[in-house]
C-alpha positions in Angstrom: 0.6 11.2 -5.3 -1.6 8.3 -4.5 -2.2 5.7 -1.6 1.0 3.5 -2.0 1.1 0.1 0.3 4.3 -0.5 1.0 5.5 -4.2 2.8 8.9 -4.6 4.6 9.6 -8.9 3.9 12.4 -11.1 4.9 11.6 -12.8 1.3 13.0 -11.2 -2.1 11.0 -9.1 -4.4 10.5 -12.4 -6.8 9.3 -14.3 -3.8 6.6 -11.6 -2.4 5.3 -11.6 -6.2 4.9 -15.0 -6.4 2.5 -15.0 -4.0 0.3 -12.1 -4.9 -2.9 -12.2 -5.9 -4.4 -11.4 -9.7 -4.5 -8.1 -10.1 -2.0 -7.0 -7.8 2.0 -6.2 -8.2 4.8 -5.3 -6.2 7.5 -2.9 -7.5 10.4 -2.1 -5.1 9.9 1.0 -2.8 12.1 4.2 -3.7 15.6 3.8 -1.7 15.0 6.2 0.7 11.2 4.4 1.8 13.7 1.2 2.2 15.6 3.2 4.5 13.0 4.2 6.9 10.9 1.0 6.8 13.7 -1.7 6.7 15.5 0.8 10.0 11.7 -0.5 11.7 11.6 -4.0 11.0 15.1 -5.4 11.6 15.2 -8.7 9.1 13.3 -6.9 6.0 15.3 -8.4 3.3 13.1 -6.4 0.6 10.5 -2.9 1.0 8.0 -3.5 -1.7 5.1 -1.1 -2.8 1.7 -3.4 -3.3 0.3 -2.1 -6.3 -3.0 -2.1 -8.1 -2.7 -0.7 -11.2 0.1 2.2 -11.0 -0.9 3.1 -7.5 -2.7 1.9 -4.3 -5.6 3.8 -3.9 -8.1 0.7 -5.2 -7.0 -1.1 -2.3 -7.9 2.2 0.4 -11.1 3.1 -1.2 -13.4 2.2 -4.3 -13.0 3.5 -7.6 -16.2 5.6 -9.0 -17.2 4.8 -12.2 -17.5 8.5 -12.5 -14.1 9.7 -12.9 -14.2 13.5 -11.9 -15.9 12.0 -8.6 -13.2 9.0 -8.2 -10.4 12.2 -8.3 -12.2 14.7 -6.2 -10.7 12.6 -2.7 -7.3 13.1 -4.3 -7.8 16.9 -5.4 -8.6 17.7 -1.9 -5.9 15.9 -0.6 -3.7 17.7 -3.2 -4.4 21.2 -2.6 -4.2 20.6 1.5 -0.1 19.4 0.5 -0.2 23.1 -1.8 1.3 20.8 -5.3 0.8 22.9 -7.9 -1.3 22.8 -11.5 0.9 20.6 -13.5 2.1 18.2 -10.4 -1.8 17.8 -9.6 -1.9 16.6 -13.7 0.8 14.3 -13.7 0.2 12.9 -10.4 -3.7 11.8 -11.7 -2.3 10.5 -14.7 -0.8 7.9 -12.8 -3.6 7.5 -10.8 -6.0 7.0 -14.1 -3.5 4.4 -15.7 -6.3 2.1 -13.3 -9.0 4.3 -15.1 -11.9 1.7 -17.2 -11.2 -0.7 -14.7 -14.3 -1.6 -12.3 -14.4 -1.7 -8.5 -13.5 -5.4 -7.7 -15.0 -5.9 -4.1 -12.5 -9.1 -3.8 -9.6 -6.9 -4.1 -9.6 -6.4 -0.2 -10.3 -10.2 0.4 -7.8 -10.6 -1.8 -5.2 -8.6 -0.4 -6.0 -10.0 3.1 -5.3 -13.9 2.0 -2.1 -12.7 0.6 -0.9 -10.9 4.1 -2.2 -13.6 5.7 -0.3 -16.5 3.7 2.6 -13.9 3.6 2.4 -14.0 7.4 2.5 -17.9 7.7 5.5 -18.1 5.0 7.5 -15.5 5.6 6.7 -14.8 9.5 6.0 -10.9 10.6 6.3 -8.5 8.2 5.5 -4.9 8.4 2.4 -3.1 6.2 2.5 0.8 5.7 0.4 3.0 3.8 1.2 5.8 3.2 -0.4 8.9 0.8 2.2 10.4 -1.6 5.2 9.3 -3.7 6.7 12.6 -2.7 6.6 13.2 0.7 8.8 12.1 3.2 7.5 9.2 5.5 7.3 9.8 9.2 5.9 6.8 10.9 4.1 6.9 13.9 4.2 3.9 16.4 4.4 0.4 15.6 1.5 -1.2 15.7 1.1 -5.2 16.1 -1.6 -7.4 15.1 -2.4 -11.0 14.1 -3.5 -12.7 11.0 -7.1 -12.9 12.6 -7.2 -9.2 13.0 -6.7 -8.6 9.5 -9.9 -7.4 8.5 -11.5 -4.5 7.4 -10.1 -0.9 8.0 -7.2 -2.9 9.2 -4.8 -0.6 7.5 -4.6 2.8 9.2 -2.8 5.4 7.0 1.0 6.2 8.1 0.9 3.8 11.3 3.3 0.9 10.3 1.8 -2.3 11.2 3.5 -5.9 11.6 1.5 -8.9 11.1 1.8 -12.2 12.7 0.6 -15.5 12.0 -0.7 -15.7 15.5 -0.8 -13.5 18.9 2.5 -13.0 20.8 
């Protein structure tokens, strides 16, 4: 249970990963994350999850060099969702397969120029982040913005947002 990113495209998983980024993947969602996400953007050909490493979390917040300190957000968030000892353990061993790697400030910048080519390519495409692998998704709103309005904090966890090229 990590940050995933997840990205509702009309292109195919080959296409979307063509496009990304160094140091970034895409992996397609679980089935039932397809469900919900394709069900709110109709022409969604393929619901990817945007990974860095095994997980999303270095494109939310920086990782510590400090390990126990890098974890302590996810602890927290762990015990407020009541997963127990040995979920918390395998959970963070996902979570530490990005573990040795060092805070890359262009990750975000990064990440940006790909939504924003994405957007120009592909046309509107939906963005959701979401914490936990586990827990069911219950999306809030949709919420529109343009490629100029990517920027930071431009991601707002569990609020599905489509990107367009340009303001409609």
């Amino acid at each position: 249970m990590c940050y995933f990113l997840y990205l509702a495209s009309p292109l195919t998983l080959s296409e979307v990963r063509s496009m990304l980024p160094n140091g970034l993947t895409a992996d397609l969602a679980p089935p039932a994350d397809h469900q919900t996400l394709r069900s709110l953007h109709p022409g969604t050909m393929t619901v990817a999850r945007i990974l860095a490493g095994r997980c999303s979390c270095d494109l939310v917040r920086p990782r510590l060099a400090d390990s126990r300190a890098d974890e302590r957000h996810l602890r927290e968030r762990y015990r407020k969702q009541g997963l127990a000892r040995e979920e918390v353990i395998t959970v963070l061993e996902r979570h530490r397969h990005g573990e040795g790697r060092h805070f890359d400030s262009s990750i975000a910048e990064r990440l940006r120029s790909f939504v924003a080519e994405h957007a120009r390519n592909a046309g509107p495409s939906l963005y959701y982040l979401h914490f936990s692998a586990s827990t069911p998704m219950s999306p809030a709103a949709i919420r529109y913005v343009s490629v100029g309005e990517v920027v930071d904090g431009w991601l707002a966890e569990d609020i599905p947002t489509v990107v367009r090229h340009s303001a409609v």
